[in-house]
DSSP file (Angstrom, degrees, kcal/mol; ACC not computed):
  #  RESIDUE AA STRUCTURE BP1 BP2  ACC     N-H-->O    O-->H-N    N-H-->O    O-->H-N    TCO  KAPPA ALPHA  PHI   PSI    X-CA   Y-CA   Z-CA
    1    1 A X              0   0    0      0, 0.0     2,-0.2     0, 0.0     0, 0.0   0.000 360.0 360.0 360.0 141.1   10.6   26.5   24.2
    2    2 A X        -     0   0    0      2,-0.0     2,-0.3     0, 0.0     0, 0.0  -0.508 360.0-140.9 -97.0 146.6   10.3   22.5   23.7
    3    3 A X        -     0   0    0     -2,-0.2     2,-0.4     0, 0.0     0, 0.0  -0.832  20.1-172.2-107.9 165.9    8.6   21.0   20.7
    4    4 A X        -     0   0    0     -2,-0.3     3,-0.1     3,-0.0    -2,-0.0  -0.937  30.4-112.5-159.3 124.7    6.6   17.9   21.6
    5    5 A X        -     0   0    0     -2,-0.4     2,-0.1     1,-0.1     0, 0.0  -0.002  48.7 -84.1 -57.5 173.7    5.2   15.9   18.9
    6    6 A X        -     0   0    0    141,-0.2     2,-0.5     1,-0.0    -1,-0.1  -0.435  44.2-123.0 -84.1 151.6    1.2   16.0   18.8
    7    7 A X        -     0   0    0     -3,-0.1     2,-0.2    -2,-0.1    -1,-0.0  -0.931  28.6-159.4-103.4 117.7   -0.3   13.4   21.2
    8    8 A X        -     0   0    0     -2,-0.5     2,-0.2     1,-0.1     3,-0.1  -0.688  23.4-115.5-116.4 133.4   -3.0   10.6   19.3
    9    9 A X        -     0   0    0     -2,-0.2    13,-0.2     1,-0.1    -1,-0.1  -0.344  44.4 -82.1 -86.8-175.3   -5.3    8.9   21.1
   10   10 A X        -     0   0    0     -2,-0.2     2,-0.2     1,-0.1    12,-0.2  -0.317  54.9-102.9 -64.1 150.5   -4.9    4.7   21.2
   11   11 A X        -     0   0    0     11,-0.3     2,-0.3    12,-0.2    -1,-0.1  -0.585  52.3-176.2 -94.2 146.5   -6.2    3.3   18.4
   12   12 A X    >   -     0   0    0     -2,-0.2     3,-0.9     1,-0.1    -3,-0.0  -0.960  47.0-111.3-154.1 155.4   -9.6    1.8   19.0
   13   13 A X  T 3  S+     0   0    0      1,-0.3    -1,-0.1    -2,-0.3     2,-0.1   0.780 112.6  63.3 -61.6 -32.7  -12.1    0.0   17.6
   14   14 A X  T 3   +     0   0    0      2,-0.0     2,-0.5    -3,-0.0    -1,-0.3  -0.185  64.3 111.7-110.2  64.6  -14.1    3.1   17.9
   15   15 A X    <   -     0   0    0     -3,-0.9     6,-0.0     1,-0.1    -4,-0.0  -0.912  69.4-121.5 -70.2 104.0  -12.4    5.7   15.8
   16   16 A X    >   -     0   0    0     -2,-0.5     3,-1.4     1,-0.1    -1,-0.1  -0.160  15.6-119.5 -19.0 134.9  -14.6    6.5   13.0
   17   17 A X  T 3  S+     0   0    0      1,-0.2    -1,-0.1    18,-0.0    26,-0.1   0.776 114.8  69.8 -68.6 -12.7  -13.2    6.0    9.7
   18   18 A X  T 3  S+     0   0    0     24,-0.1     2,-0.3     2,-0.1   138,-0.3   0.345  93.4  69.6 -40.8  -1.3  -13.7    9.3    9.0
   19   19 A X  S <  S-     0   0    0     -3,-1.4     2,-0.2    23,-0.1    26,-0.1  -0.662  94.8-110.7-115.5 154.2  -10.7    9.9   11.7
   20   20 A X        -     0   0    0     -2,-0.3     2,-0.7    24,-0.1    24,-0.2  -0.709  36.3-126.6 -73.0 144.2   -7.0    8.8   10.7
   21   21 A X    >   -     0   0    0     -2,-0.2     3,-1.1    22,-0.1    27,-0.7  -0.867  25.9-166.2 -91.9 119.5   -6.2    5.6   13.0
   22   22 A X  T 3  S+     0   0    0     -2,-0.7   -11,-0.3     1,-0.3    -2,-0.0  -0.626  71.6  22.5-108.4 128.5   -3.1    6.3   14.6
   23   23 A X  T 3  S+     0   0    0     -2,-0.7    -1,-0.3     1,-0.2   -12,-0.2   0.804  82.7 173.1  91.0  21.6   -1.5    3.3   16.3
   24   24 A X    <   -     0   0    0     -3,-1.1     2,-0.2   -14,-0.1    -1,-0.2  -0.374  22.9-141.1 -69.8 138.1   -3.4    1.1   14.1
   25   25 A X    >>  -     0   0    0     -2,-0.2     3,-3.1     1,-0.1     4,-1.1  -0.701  41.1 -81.6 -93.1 159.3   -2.2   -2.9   14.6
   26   26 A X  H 3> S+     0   0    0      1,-0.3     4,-0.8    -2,-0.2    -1,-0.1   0.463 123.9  42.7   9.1 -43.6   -1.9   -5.1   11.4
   27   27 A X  H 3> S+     0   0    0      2,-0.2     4,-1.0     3,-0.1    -1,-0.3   0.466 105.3  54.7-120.3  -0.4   -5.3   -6.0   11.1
   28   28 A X  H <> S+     0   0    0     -3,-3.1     4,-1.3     2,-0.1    -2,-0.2   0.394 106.5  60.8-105.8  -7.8   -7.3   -2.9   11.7
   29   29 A X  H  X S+     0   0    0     -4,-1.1     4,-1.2     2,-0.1    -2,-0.2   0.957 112.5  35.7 -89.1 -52.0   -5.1   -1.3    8.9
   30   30 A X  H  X S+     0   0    0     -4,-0.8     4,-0.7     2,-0.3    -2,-0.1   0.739 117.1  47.2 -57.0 -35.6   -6.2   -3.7    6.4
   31   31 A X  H >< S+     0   0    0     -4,-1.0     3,-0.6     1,-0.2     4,-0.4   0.882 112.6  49.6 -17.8 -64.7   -9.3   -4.0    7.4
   32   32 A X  H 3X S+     0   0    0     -4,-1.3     4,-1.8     1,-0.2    -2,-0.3   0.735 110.8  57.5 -68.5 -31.3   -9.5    0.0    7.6
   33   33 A X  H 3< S+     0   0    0     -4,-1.2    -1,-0.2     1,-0.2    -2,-0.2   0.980 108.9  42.8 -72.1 -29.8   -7.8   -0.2    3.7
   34   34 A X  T << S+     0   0    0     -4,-0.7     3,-0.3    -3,-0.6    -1,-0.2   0.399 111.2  55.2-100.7  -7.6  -10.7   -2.3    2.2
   35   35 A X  T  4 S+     0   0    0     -4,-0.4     2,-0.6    -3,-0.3     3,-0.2   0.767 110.9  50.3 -88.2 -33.2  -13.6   -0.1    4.2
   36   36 A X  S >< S+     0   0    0     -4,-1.8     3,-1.2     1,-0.2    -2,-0.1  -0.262  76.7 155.3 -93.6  58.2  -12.0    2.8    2.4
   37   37 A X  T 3  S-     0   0    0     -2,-0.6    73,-0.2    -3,-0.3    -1,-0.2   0.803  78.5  -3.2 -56.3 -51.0  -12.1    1.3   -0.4
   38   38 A X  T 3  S+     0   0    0     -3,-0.2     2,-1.1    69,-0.1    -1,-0.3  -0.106  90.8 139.5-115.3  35.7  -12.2    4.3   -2.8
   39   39 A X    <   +     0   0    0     -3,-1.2    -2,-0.0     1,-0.2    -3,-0.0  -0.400  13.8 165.8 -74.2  51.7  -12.2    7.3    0.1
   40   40 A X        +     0   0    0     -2,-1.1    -1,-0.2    73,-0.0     2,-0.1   0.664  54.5  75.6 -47.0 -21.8   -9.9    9.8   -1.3
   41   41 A X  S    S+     0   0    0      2,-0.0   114,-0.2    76,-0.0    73,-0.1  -0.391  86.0  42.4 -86.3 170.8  -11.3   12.9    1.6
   42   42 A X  S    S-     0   0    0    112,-2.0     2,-0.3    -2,-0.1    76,-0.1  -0.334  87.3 -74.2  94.5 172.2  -10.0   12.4    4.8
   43   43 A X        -     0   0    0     74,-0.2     2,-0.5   -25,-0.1    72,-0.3  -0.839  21.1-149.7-106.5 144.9   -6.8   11.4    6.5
   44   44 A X        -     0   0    0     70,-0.4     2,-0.2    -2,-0.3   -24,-0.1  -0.931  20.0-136.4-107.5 118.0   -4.3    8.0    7.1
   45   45 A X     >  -     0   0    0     -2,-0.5     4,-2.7   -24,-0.2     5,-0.3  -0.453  27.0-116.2 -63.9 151.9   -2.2    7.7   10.1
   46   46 A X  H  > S+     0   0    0      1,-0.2     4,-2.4    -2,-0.2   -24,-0.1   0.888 118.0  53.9 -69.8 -21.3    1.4    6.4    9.1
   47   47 A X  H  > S+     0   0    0      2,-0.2     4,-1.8   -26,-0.2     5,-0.5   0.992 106.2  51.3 -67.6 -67.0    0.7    3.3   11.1
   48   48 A X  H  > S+     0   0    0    -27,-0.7     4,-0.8     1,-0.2    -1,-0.2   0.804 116.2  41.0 -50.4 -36.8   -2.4    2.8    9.2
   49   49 A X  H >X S+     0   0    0     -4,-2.7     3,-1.5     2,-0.2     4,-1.4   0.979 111.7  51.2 -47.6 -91.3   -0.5    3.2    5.9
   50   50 A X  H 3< S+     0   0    0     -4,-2.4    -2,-0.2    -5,-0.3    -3,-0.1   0.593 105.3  58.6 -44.6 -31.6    2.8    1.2    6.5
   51   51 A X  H 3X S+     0   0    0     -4,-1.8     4,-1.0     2,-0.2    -1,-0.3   0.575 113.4  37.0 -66.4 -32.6    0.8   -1.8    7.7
   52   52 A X  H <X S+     0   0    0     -3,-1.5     4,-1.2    -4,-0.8    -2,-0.2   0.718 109.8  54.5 -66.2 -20.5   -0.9   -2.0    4.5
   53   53 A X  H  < S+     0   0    0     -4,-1.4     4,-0.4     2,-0.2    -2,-0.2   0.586 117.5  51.4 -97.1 -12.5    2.2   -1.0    2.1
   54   54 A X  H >> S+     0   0    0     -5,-0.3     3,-2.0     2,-0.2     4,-1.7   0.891 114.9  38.8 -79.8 -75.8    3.7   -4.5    4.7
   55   55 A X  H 3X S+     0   0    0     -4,-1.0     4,-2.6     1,-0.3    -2,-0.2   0.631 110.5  53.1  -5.0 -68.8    0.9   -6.6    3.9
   56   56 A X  H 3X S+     0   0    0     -4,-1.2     4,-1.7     2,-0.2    -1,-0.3   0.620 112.5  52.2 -96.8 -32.2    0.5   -5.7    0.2
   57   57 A X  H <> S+     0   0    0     -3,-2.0     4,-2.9    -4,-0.4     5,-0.3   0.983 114.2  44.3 -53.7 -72.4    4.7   -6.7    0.0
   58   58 A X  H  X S+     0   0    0     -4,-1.7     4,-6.1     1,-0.3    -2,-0.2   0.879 112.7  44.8 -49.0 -43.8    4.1   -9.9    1.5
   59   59 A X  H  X S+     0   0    0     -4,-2.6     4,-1.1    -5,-0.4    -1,-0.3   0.990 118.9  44.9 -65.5 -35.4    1.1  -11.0   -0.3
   60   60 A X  H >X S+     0   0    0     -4,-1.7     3,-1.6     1,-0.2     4,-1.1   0.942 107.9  57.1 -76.5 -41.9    2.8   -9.8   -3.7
   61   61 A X  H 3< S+     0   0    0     -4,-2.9     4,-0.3     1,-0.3    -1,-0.2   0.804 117.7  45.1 -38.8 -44.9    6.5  -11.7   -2.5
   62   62 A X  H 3X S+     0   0    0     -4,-6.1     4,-1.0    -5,-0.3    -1,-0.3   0.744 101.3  54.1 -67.1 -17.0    3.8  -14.7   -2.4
   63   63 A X  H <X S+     0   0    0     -3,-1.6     4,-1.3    -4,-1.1    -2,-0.2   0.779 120.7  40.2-103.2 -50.8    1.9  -14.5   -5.2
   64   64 A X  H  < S+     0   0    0     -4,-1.1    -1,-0.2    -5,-0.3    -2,-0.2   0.333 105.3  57.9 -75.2  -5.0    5.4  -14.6   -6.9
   65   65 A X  H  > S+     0   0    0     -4,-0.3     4,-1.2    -5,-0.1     3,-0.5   0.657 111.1  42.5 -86.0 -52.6    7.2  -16.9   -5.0
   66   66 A X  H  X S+     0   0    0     -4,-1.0     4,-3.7     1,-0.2    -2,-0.2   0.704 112.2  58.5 -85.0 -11.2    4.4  -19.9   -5.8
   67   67 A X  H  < S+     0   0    0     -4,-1.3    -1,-0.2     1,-0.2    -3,-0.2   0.259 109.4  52.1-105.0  20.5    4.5  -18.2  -10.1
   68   68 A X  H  4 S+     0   0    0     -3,-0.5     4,-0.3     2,-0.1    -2,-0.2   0.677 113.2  35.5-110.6 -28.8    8.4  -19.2   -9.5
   69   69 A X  H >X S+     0   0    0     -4,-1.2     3,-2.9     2,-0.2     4,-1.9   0.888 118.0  60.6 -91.7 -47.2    7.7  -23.0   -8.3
   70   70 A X  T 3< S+     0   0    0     -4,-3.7    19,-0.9     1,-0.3    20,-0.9   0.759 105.7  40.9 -68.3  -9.5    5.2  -22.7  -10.7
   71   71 A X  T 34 S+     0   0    0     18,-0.3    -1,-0.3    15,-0.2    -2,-0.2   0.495 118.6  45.8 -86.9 -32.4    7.4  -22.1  -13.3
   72   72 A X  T X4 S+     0   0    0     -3,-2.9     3,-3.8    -4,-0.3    -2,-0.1   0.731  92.2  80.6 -99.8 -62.2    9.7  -24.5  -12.1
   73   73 A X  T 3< S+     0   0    0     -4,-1.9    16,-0.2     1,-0.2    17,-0.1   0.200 111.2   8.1 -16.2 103.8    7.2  -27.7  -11.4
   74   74 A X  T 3  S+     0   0    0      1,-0.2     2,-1.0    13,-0.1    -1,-0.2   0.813  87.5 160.6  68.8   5.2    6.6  -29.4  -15.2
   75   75 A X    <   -     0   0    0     -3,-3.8    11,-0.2    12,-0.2     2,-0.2  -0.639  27.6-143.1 -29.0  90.5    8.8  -27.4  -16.7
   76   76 A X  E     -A   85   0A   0     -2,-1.0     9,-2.8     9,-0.9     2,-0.3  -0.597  21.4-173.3 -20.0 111.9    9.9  -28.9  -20.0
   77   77 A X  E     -A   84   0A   0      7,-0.3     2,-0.7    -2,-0.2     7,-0.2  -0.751  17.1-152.9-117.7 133.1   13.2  -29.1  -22.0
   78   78 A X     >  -     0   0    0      5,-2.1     4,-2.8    -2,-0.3     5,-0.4  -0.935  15.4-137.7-123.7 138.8   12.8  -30.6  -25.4
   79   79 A X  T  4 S+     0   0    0     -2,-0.7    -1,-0.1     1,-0.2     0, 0.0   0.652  90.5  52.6 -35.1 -31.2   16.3  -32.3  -26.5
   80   80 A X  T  4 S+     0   0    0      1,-0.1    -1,-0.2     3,-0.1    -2,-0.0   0.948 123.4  21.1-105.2 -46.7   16.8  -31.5  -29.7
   81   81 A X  T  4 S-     0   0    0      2,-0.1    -2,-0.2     1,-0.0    -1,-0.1   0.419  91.4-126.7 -99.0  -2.5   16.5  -27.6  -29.6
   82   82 A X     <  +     0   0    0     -4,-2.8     2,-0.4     1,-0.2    -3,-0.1   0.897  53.0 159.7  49.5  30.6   17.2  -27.0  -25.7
   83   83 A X        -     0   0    0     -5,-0.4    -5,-2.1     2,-0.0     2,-0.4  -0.861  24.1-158.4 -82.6 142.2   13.9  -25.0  -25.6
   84   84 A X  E     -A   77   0A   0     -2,-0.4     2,-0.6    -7,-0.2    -7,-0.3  -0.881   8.5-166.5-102.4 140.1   12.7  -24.8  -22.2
   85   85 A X  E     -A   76   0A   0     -9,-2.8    -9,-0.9    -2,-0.4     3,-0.1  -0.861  19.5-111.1-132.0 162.3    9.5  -24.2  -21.2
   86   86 A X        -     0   0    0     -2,-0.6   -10,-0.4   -11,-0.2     2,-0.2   0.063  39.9 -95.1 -55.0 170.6    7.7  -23.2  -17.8
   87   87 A X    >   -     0   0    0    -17,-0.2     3,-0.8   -12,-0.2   -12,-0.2  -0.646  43.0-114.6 -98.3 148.0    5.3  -25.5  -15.6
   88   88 A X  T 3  S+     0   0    0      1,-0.2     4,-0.5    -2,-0.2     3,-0.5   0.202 105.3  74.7 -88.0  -2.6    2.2  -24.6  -16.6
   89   89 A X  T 3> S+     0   0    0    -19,-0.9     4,-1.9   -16,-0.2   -18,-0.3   0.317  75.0  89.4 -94.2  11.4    0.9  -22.9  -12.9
   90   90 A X  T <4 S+     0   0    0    -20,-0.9     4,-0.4    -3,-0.8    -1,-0.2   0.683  83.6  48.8 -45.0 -28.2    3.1  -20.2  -13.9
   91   91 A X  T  > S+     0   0    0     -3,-0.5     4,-0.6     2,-0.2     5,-0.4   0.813 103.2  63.3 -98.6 -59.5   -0.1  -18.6  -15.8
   92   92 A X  H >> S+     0   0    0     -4,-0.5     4,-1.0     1,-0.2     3,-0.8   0.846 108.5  36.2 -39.0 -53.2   -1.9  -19.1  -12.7
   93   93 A X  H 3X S+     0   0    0     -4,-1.9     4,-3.1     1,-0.3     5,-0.4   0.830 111.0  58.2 -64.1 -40.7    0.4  -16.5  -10.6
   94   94 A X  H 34 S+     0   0    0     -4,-0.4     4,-0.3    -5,-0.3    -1,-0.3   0.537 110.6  40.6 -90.5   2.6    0.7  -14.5  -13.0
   95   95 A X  H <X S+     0   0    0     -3,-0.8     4,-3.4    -4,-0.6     5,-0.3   0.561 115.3  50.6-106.0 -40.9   -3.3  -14.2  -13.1
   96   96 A X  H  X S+     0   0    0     -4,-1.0     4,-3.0    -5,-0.4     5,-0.5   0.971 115.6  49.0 -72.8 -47.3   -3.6  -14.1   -8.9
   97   97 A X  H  X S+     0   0    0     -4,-3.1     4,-2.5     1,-0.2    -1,-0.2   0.984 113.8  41.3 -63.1 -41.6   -0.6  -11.0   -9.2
   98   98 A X  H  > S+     0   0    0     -5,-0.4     4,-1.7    -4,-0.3    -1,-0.2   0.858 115.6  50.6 -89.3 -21.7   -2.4   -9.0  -11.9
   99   99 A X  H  X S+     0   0    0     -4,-3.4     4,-2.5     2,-0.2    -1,-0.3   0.947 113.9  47.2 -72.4 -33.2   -6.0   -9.5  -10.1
  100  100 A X  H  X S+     0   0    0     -4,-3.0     4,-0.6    -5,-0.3    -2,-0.2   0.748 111.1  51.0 -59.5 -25.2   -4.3   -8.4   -6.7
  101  101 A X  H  < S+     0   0    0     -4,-2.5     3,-0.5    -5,-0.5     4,-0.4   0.960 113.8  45.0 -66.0 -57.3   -2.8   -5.4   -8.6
  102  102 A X  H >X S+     0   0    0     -4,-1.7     3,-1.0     1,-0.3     4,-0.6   0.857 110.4  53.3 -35.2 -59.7   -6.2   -4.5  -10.0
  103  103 A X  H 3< S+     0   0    0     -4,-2.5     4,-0.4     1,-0.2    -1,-0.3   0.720 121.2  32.9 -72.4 -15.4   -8.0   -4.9   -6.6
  104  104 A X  T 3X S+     0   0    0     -4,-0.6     4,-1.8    -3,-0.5    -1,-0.2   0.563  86.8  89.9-101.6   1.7   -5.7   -2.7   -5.1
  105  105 A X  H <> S+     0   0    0     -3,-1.0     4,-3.3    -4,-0.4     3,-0.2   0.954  95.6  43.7 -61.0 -51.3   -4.7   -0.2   -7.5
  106  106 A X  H  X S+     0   0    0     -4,-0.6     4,-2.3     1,-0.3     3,-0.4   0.990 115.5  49.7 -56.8 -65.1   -7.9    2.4   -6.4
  107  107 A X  H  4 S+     0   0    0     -4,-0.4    -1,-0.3     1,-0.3    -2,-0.2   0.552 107.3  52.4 -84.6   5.5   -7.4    1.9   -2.9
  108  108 A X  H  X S+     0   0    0     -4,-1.8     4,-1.3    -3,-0.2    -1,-0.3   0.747 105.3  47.7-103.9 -18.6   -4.1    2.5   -2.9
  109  109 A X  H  X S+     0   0    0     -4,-3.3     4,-3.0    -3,-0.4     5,-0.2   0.938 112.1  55.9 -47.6 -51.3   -3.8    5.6   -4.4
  110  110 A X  H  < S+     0   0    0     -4,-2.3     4,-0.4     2,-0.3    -2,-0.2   0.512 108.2  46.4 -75.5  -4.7   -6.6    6.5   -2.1
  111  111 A X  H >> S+     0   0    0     -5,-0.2     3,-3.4     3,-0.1     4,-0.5   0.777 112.3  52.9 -79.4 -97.7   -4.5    5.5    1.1
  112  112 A X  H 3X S+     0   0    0     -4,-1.3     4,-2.0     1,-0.3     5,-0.4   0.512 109.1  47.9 -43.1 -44.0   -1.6    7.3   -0.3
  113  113 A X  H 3X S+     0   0    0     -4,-3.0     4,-0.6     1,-0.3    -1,-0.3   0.752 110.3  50.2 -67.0 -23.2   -3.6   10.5   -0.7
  114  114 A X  H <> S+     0   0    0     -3,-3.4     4,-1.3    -4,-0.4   -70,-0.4   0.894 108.9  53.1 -77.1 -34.5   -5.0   10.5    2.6
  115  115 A X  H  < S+     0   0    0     -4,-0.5     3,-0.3     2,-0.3    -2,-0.2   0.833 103.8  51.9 -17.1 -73.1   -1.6   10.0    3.9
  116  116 A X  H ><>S+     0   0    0     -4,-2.0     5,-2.4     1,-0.3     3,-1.5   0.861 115.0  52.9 -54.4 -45.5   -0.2   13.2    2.0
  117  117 A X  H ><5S+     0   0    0     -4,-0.6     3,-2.1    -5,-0.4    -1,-0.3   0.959 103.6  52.5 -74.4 -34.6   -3.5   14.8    4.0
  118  118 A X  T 3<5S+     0   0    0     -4,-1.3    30,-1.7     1,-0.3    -1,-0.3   0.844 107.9  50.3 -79.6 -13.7   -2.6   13.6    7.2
  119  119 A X  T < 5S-     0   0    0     -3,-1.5    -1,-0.3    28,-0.2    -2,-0.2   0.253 123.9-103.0 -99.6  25.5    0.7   15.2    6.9
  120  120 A X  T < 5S+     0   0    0     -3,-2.1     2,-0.4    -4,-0.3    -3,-0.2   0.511  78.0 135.2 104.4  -9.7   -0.8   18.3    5.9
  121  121 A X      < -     0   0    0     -5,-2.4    -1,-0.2     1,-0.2     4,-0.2  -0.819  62.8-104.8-113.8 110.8    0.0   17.9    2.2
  122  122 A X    >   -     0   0    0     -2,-0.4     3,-0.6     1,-0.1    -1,-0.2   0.074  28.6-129.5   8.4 128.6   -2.1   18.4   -0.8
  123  123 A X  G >  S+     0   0    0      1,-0.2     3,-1.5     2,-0.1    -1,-0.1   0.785 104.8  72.1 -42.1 -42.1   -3.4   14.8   -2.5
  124  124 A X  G >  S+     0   0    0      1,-0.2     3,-0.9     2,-0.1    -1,-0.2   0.298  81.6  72.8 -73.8  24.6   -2.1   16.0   -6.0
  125  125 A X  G X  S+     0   0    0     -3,-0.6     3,-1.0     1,-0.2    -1,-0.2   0.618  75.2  79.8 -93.3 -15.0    1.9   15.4   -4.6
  126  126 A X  G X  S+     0   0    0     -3,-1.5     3,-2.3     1,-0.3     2,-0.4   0.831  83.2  65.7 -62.4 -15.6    1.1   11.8   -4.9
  127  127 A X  G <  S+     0   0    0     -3,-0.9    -1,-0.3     1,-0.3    -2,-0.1  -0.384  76.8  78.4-119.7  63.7    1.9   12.7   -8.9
  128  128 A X  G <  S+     0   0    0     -3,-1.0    -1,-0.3    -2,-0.4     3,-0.2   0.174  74.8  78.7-115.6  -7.6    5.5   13.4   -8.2
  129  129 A X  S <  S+     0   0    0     -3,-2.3    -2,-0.2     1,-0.2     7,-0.1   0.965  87.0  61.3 -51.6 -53.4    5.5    9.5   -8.2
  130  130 A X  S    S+     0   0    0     -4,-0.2     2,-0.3     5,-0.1    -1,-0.2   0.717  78.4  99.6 -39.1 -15.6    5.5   10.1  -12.1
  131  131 A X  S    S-     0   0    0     -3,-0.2     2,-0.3     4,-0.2     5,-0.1  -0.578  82.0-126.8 -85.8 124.1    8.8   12.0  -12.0
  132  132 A X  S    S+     0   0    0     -2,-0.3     2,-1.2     3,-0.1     3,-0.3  -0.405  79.3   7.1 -87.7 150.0   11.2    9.5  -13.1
  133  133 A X  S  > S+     0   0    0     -2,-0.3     4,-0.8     1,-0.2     3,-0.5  -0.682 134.7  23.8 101.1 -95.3   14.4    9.0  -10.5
  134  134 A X  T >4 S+     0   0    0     -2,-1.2     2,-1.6     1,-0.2     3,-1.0   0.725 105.8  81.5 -78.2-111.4   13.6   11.2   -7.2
  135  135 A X  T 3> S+     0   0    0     -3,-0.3     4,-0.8     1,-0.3    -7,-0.2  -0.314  90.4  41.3 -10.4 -21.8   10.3   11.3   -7.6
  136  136 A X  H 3> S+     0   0    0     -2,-1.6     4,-1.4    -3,-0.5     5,-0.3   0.778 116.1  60.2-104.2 -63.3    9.3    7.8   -6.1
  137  137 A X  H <X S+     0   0    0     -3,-1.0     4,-2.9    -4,-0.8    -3,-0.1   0.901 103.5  52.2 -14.0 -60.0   12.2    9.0   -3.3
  138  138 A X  H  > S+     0   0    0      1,-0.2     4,-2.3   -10,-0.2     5,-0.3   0.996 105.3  53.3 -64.3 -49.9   10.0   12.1   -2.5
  139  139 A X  H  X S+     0   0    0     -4,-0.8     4,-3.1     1,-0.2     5,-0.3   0.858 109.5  41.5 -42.4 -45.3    7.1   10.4   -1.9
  140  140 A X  H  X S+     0   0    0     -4,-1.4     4,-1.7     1,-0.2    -1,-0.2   0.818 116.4  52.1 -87.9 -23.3    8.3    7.9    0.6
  141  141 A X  H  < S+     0   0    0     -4,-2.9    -1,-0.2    -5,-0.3    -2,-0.2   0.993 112.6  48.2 -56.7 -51.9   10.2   10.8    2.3
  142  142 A X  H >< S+     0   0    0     -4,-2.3     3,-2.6     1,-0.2    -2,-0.2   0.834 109.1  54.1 -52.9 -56.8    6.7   12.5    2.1
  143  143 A X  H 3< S+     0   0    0     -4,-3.1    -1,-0.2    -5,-0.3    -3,-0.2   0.858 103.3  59.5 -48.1 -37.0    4.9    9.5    3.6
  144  144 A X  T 3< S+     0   0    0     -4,-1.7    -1,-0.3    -5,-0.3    -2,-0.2   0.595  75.0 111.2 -98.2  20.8    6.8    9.4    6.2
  145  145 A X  S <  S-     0   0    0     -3,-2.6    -3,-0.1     1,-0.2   -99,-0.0  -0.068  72.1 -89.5 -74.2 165.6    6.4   12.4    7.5
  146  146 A X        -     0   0    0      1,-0.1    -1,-0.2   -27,-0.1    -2,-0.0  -0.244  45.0 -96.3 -63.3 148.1    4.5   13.0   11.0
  147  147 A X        -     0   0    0     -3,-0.1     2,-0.5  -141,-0.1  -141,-0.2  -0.309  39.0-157.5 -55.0 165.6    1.1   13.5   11.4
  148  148 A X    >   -     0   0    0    -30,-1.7     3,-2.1   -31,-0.2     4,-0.2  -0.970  18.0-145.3-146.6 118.1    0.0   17.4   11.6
  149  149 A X  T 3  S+     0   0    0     -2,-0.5     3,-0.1     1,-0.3   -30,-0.1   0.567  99.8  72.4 -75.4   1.8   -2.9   18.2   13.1
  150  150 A X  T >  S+     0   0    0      1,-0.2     3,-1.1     2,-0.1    -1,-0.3   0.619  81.6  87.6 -87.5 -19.3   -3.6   21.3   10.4
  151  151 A X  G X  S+     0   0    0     -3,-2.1     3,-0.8     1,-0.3     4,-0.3   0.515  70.2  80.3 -40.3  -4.6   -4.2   17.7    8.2
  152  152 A X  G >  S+     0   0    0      1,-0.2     3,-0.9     2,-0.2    -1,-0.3   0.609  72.4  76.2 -91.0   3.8   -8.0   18.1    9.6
  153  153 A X  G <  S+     0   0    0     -3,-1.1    -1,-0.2     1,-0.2    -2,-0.1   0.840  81.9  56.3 -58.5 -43.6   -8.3   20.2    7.2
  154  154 A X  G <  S+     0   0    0     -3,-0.8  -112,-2.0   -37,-0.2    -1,-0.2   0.594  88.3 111.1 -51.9 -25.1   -8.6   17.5    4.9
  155  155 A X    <         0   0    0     -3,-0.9  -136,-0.1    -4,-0.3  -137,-0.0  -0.141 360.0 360.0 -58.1 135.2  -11.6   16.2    6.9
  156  156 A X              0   0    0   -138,-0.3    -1,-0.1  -115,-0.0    -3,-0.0   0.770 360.0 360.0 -66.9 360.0  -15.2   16.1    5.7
């Protein structure tokens, strides 16, 4: 007997959000993160996921990249004590990261928990992230598991 992974249809503009999108591109995942903004029932395709967890890299690798030039830009040395200090849009990134951390914090727990559901998994494993060491491990092992179609369970 053969296993054959479960068969998804094409990701489409019309898939409910109540349906995982599987095969989701770039922009229908982000889109799809900020319509489910605080949606904890339900299911995530891993596409739908992975394309946000890319996104959410980049933007924060930018947001930190410009609080490093800002930091360097107008920087100050004073002579006599060889204190430095930072260019003063340093304060600025560091305000753009910690409102993008805020705006995403809900709805990215709530992508990760639909995730855990689409592979079948209980929500509450998402708080094996707390477990310091492995725990952060398990999770991404956990995310990356396949979809499982006993995940409708999860479904409203």
């Amino acid at each position: 007997m053969t296993y054959a992974a479960p068969s998804h249809p094409a990701a489409s503009a019309s898939t409910p959000l109540s349906q995982p999108l599987y095969g989701a591109s770039f922009g229908q995942a982000f889109g799809r993160f900020w319509r489910k903004y605080a949606t904890f029932s339900g299911r995530a395709s891993r596409s739908e996921f992975w394309w946000f967890y890319l996104a959410h890299a980049l933007i924060v690798v930018a947001i930190t990249a410009f609080m490093v030039i800002g930091a360097l830009a107008g920087a100050t040395t004073d002579p006599l004590t060889g204190r430095s200090e930072p260019g003063p849009l340093i304060g600025v990134g560091a305000f753009l990261l910690v409102a993008w951390q805020l705006a995403t914090l809900i709805p990215t727990l709530a992508l990760s928990w639909r995730r855990l559901h689409d592979a079948n998994l209980a929500g509450p494993f998402l708080f094996l992230g707390l477990v310091p060491g492995l725990g952060g491990i398990a999770l991404i092992v956990l995310f990356a598991l396949p979809s499982n179609p006993a995940g409708a369970r999860f479904d409203k």
